[in-house]
TIRO-2110 file (N, C-alpha, C; in Angstrom, 1 decimal):
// TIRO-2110
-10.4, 27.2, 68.8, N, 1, A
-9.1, 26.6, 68.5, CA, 1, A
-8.4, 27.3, 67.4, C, 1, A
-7.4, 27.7, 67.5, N, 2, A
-6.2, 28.5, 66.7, CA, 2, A
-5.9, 26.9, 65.2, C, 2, A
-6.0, 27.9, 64.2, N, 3, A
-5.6, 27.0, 63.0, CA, 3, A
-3.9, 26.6, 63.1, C, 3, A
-3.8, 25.3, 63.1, N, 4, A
-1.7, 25.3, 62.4, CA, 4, A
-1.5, 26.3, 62.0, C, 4, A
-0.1, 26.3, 62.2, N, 5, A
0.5, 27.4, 60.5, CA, 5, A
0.5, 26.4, 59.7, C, 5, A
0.2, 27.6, 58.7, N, 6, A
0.5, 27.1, 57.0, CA, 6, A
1.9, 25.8, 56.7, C, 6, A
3.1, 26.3, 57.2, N, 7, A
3.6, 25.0, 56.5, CA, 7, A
3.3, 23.7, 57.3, C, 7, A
3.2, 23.8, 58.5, N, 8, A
2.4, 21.9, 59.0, CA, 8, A
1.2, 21.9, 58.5, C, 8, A
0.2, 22.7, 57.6, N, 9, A
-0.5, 22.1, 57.2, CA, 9, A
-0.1, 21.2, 55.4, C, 9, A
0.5, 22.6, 54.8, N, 10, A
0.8, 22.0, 53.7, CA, 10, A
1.7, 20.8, 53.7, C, 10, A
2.9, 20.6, 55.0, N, 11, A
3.5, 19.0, 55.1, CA, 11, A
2.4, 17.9, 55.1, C, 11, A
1.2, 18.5, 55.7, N, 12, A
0.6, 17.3, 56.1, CA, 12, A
-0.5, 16.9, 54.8, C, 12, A
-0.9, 18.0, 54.1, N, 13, A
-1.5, 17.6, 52.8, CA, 13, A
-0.5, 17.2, 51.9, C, 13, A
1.4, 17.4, 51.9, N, 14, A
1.6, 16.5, 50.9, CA, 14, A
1.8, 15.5, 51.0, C, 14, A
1.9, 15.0, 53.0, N, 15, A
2.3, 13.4, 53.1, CA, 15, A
0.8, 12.6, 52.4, C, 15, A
-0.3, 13.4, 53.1, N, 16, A
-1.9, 12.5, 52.3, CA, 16, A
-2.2, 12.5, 50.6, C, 16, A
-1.4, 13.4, 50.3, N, 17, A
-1.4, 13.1, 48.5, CA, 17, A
0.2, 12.0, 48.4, C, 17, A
0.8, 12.0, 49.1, N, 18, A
2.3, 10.6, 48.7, CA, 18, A
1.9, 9.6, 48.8, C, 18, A
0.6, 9.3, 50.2, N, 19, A
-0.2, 8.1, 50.5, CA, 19, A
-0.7, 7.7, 49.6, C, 19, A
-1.7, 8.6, 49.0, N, 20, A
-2.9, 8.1, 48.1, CA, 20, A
-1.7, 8.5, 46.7, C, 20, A
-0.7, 8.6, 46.3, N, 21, A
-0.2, 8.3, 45.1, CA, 21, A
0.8, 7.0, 44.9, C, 21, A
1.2, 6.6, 46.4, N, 22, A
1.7, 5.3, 46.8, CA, 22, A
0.8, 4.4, 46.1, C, 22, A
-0.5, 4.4, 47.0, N, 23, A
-1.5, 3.3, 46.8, CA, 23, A
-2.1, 3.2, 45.5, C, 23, A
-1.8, 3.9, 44.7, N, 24, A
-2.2, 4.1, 43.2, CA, 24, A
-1.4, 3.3, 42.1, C, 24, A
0.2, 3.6, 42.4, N, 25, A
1.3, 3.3, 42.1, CA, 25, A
1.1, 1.7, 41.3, C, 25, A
0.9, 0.6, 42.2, N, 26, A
0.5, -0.5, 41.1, CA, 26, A
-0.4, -0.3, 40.0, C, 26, A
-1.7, 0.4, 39.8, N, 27, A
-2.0, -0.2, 39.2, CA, 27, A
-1.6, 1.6, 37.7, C, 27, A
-0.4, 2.2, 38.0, N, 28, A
0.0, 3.2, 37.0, CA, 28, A
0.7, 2.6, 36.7, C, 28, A
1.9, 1.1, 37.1, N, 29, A
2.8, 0.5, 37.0, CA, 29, A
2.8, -0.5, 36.1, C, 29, A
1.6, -0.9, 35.9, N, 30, A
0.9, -1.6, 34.9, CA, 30, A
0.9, -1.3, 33.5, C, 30, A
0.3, 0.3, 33.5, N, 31, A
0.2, 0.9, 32.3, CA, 31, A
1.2, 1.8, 31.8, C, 31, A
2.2, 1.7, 32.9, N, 32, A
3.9, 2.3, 32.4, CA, 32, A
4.5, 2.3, 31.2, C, 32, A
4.3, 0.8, 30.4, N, 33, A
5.3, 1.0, 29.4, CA, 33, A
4.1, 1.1, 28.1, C, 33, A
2.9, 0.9, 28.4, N, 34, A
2.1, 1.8, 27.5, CA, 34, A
2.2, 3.2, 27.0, C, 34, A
2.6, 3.8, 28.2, N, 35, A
2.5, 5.7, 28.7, CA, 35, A
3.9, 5.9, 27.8, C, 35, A
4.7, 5.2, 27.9, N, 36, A
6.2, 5.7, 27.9, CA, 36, A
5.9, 5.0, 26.6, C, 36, A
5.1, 4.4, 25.6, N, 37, A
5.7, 4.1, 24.5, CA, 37, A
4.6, 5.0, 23.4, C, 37, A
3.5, 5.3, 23.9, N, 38, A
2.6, 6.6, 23.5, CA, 38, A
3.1, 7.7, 23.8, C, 38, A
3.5, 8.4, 24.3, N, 39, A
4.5, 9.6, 24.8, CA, 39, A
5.9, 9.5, 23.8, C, 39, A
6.4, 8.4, 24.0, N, 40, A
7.5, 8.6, 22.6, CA, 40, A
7.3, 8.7, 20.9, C, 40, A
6.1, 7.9, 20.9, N, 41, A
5.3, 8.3, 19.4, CA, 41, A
4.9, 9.6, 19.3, C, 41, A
3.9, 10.0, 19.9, N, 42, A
3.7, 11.2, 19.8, CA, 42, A
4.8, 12.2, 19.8, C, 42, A
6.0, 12.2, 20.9, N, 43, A
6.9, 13.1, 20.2, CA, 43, A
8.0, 12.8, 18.9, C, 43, A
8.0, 11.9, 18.7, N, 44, A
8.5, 11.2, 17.7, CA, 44, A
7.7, 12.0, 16.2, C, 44, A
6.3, 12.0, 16.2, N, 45, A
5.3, 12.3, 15.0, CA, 45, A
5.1, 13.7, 15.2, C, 45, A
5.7, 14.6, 16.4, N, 46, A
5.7, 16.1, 16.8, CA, 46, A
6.9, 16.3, 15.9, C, 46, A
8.1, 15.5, 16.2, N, 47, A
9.3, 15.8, 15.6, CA, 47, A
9.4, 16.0, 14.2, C, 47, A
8.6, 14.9, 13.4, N, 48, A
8.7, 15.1, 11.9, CA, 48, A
7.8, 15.9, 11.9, C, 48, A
6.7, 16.6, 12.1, N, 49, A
5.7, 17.2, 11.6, CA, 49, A
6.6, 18.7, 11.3, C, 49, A
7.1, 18.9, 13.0, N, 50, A
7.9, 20.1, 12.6, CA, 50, A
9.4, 19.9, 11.4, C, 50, A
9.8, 18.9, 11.3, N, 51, A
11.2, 19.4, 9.9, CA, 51, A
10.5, 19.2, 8.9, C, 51, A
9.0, 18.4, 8.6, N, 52, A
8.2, 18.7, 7.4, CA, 52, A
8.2, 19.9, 7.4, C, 52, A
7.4, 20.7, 8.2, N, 53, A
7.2, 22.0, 8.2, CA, 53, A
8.4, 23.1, 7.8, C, 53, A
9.1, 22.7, 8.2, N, 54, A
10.7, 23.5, 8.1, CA, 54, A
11.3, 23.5, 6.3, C, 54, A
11.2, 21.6, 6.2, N, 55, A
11.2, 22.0, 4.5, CA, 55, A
10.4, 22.5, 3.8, C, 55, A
9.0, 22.6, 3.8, N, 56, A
7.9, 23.5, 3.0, CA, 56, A
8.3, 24.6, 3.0, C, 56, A
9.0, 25.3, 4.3, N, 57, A
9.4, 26.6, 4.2, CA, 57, A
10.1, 27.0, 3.8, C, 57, A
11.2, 26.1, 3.5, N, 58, A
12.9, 25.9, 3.1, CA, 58, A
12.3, 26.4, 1.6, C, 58, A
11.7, 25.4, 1.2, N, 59, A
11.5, 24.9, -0.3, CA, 59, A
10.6, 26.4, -1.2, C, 59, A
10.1, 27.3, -0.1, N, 60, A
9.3, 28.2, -0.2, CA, 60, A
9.7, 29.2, -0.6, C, 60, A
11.5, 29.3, 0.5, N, 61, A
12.1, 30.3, 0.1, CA, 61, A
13.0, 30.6, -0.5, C, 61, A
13.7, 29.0, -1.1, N, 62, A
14.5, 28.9, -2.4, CA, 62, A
13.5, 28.4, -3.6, C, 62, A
12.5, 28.4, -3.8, N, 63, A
12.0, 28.6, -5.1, CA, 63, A
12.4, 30.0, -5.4, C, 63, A
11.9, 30.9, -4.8, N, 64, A
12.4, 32.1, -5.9, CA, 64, A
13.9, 31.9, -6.6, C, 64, A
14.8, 31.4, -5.7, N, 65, A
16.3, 31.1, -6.0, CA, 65, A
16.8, 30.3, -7.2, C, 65, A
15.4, 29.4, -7.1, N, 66, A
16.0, 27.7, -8.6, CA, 66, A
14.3, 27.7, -8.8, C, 66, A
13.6, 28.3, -9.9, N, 67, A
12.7, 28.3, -10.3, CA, 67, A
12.3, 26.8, -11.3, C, 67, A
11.5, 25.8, -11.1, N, 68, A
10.8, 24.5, -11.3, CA, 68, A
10.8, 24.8, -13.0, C, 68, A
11.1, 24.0, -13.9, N, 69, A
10.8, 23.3, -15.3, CA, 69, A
9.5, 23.3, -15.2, C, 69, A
8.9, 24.2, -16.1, N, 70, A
7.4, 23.6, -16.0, CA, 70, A
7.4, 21.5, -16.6, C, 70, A
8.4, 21.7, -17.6, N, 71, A
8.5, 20.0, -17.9, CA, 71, A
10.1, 19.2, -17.9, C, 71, A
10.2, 18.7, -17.0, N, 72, A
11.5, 17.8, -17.4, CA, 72, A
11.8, 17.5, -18.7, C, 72, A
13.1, 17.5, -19.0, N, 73, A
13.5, 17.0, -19.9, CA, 73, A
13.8, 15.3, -20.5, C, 73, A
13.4, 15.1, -19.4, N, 74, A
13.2, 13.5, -19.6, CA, 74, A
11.4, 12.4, -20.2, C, 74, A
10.6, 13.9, -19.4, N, 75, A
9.2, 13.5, -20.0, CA, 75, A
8.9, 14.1, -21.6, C, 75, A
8.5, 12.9, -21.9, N, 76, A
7.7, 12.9, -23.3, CA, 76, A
6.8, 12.2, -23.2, C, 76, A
5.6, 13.0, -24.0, N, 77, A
4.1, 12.7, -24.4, CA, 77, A
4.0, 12.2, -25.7, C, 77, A
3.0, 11.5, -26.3, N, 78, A
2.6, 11.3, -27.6, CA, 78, A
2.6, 12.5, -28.3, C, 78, A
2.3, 13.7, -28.0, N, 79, A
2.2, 15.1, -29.0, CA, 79, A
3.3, 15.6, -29.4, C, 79, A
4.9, 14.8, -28.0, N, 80, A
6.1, 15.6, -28.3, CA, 80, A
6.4, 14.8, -29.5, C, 80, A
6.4, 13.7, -30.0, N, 81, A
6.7, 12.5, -30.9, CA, 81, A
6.4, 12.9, -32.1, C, 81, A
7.9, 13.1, -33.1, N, 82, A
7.3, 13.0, -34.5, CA, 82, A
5.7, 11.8, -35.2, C, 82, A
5.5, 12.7, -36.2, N, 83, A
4.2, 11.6, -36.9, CA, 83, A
4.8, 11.0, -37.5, C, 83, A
4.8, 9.7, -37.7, N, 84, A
5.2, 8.9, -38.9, CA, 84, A
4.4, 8.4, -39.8, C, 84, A
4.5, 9.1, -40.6, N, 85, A
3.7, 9.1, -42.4, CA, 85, A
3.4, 8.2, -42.6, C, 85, A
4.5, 6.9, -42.8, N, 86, A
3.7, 5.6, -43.1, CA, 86, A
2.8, 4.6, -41.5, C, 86, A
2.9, 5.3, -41.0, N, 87, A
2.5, 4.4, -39.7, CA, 87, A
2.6, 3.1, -38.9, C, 87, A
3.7, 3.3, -39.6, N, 88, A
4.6, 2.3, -39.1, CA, 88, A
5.3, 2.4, -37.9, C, 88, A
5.2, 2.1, -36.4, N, 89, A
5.3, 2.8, -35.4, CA, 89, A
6.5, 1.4, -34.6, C, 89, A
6.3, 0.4, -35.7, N, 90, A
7.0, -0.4, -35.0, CA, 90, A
8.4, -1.0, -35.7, C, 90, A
8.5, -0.6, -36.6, N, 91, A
10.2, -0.7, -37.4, CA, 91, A
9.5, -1.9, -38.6, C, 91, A
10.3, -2.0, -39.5, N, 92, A
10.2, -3.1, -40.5, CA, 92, A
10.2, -4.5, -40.1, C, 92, A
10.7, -4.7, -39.2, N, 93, A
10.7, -6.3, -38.5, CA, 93, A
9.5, -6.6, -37.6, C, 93, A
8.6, -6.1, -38.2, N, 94, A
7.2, -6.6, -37.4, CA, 94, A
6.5, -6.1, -38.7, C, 94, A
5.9, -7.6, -38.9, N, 95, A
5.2, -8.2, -40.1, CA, 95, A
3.9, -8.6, -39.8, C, 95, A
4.2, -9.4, -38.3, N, 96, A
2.9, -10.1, -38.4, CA, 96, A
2.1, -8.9, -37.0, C, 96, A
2.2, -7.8, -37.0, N, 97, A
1.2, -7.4, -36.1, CA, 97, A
2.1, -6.3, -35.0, C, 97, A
1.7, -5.8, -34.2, N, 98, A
2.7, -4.8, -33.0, CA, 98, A
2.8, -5.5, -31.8, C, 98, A
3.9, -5.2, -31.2, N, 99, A
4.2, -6.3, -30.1, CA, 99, A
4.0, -5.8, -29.2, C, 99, A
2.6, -6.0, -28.3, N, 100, A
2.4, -5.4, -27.2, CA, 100, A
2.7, -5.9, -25.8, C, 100, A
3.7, -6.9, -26.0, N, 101, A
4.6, -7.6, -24.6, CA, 101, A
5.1, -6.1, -23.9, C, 101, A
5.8, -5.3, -24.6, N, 102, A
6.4, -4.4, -23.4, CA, 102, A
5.2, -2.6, -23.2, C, 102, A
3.9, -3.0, -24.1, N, 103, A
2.6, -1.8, -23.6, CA, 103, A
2.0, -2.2, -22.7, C, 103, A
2.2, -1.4, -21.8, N, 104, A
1.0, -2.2, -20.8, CA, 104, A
-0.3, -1.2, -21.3, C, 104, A
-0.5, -0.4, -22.2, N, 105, A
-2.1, -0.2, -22.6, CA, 105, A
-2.3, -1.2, -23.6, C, 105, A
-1.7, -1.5, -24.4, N, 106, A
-2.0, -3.0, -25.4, CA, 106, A
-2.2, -4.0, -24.5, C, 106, A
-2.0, -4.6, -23.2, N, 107, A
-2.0, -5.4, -22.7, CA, 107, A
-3.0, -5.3, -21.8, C, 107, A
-3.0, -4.3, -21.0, N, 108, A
-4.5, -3.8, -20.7, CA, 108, A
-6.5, -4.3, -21.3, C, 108, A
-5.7, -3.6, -22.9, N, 109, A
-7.3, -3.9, -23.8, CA, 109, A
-7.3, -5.1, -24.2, C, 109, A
-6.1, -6.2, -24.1, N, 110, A
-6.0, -7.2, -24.4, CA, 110, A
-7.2, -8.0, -23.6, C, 110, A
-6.5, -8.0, -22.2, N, 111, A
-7.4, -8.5, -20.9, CA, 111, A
-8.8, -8.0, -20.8, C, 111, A
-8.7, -6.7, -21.4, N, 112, A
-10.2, -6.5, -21.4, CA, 112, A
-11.0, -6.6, -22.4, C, 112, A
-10.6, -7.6, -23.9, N, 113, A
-11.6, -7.6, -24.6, CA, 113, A
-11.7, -9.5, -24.4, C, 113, A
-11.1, -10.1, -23.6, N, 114, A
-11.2, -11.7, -23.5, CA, 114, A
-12.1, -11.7, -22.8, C, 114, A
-12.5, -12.8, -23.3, N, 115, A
-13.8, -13.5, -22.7, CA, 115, A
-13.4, -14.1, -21.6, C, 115, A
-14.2, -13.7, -20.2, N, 116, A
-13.8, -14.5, -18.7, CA, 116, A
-14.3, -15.6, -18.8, C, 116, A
-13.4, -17.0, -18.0, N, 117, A
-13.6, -18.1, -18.1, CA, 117, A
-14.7, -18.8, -18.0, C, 117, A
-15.6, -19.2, -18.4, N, 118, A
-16.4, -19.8, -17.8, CA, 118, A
-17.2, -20.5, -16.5, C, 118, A
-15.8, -21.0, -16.2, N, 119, A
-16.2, -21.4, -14.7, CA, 119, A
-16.5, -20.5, -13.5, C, 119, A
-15.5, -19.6, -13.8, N, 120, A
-16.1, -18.2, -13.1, CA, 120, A
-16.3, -16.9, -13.3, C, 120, A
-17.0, -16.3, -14.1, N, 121, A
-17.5, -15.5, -15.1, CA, 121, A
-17.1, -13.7, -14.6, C, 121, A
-17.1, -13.9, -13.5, N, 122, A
-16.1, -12.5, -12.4, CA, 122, A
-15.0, -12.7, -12.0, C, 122, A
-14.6, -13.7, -12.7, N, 123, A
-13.2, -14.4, -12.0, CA, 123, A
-11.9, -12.6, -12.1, C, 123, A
-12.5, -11.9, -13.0, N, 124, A
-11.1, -10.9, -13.8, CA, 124, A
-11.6, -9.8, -12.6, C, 124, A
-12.1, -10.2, -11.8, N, 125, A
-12.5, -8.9, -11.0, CA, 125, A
-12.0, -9.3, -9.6, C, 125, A
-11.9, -10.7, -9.4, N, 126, A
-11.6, -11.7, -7.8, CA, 126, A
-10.2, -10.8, -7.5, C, 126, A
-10.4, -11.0, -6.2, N, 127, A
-9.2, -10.7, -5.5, CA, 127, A
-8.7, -12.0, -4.7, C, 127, A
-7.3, -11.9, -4.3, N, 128, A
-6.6, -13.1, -3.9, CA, 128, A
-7.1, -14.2, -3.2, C, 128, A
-8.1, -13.7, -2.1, N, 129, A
-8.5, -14.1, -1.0, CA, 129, A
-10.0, -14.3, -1.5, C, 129, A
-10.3, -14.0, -2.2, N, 130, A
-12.2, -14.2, -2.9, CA, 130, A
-11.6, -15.5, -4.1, C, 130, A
-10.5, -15.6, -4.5, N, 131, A
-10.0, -16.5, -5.6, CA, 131, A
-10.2, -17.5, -4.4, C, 131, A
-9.1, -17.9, -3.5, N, 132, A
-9.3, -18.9, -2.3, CA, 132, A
-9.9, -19.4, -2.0, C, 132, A
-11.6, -18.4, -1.7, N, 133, A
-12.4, -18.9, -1.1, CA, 133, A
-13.1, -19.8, -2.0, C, 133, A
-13.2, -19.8, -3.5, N, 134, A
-14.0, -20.7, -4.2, CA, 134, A
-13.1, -21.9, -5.2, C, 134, A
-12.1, -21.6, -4.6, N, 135, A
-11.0, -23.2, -5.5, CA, 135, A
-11.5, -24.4, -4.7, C, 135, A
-11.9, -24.7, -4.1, N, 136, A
-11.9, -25.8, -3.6, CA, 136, A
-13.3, -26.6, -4.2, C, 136, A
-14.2, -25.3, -4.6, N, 137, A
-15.5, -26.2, -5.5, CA, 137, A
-15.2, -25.9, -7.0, C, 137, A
-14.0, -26.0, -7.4, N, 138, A
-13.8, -26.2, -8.9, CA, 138, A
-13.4, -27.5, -9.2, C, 138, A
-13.4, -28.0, -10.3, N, 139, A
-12.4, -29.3, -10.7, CA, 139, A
-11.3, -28.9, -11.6, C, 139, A
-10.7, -30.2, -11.7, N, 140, A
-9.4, -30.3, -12.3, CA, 140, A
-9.6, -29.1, -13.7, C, 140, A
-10.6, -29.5, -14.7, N, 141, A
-10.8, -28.9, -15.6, CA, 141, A
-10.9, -27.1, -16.0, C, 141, A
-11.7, -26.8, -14.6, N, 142, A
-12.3, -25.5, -14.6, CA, 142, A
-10.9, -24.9, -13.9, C, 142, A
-9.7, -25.2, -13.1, N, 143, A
-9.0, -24.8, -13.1, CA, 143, A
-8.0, -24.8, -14.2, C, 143, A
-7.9, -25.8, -14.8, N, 144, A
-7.0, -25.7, -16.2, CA, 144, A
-7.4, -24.2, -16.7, C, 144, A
-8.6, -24.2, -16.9, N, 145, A
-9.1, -23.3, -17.5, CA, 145, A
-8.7, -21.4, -17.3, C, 145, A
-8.8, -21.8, -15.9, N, 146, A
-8.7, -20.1, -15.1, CA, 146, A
-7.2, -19.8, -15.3, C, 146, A
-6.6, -21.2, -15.1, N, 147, A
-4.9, -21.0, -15.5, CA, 147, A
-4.3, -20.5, -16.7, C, 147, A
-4.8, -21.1, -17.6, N, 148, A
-4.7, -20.6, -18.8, CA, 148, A
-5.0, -19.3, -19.2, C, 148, A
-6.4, -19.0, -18.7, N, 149, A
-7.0, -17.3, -18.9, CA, 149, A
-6.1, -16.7, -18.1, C, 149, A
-5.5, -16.9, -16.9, N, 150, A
-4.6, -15.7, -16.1, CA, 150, A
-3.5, -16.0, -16.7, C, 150, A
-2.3, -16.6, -17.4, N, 151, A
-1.6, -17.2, -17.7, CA, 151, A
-1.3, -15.9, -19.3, C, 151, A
-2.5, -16.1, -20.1, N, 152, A
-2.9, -15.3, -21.0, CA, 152, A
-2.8, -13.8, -20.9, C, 152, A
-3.4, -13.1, -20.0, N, 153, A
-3.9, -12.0, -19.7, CA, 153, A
-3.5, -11.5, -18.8, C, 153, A
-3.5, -11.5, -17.2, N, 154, A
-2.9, -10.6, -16.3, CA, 154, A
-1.6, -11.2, -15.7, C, 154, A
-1.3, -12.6, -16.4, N, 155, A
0.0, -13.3, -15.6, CA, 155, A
0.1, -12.5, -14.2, C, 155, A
-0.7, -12.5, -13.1, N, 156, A
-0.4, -12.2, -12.1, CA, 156, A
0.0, -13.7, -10.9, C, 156, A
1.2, -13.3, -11.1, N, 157, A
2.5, -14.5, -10.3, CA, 157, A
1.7, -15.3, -8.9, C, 157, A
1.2, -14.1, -8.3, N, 158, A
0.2, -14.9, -6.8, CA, 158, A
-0.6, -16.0, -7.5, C, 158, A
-1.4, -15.3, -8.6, N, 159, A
-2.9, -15.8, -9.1, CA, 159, A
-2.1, -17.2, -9.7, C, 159, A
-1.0, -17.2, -10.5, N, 160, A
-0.9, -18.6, -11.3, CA, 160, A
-0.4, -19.5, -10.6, C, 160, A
0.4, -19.1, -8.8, N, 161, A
1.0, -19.7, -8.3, CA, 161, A
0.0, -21.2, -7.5, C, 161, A
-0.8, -19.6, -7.0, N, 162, A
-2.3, -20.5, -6.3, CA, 162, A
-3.2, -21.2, -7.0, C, 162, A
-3.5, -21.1, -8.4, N, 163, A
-3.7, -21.9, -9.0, CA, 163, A
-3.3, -23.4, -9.6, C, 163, A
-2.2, -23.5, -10.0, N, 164, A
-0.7, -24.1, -10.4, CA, 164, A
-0.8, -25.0, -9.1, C, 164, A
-0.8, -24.6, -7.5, N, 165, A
-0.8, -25.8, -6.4, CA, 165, A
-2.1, -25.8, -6.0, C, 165, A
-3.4, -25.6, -6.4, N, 166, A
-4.3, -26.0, -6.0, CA, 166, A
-4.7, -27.0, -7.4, C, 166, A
-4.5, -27.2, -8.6, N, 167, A
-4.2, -28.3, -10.1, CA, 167, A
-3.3, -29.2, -9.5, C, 167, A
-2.3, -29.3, -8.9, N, 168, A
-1.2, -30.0, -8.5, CA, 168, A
-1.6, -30.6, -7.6, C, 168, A
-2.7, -30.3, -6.6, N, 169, A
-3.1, -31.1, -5.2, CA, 169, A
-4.3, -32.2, -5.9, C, 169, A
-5.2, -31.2, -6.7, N, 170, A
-6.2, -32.2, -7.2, CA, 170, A
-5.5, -33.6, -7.8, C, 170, A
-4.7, -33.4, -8.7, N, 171, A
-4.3, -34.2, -9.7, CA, 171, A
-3.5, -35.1, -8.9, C, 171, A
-3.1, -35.0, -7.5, N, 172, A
-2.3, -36.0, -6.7, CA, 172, A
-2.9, -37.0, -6.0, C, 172, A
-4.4, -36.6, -5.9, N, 173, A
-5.5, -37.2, -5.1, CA, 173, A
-5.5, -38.9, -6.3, C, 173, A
END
């Protein structure tokens, strides 16, 4: 038997790959707007990679043009700072001590030379959700307490809020 010609064969292998890409068709249909929303991120994250790349190069080849400050003119260190002889660093109107409301390293060593509350002795190390998990076995007292110490020390606004309505719920009971 004599083979077809080549193009009735290749018609007839593309109608059996249309079949079998027909019958496939649901369940690609499914994962369509997956494909099409992974395909647009990726070129989306192709796109920045290259105008990153473009500025690095940009920036590469006008440095020689506008050569970098080794230091701004706006930064200053403790070394740039005159000494002041009498050491008096905080003007004549501070008598009773330095005001470390606006240092956050005075305020820092503050919180870390206090004694943690009692009630919960790692309380200065808890995180929001480890604070949560153990209000419910304190009392009225032991939260006064932790209120006051955060209140004191890291006034962190979550911490006194959650505390403040978990004192407020006890005390309603």
């Amino acid at each position: 038997m004599k083979p077809l010609p080549l193009p009735v064969r290749l018609a007839a292998g593309l109608a059996v790959t249309a079949v079998e890409q027909a019958r496939k068709l649901p369940q690609q249909l499914a994962g369509l707007p997956v494909t099409v929303v992974s395909e647009a991120l990726q070129l989306s994250m192709r796109v920045q990679q290259t105008v990153t790349e473009l500025a690095i190069k940009g920036d590469d080849a006008l440095s020689v043009l506008r050569p970098v400050d080794d230091e701004p003119e706006w930064a200053t260190f403790d070394e740039d700072e005159p000494d002041d002889p009498a050491g008096d660093l905080h003007g004549p109107d501070d008598l009773d001590g330095p005001d470390d409301d606006g240092d956050p390293w005075a305020q820092e060593e503050r919180a870390l030379a206090a004694e943690p509350p009692a009630a919960l002795p790692d309380y200065d190390a808890l995180t929001l959700p480890q604070l949560r998990a153990k209000l419910r076995s304190l009392t009225a007292e032991e939260l006064e307490q932790l209120l006051a110490h955060e209140r004191t020390h890291a006034a962190r606004p979550e911490f006194t809020g959650m505390l403040t309505r978990r004192l407020a719920n006890l005390k309603d009971r």
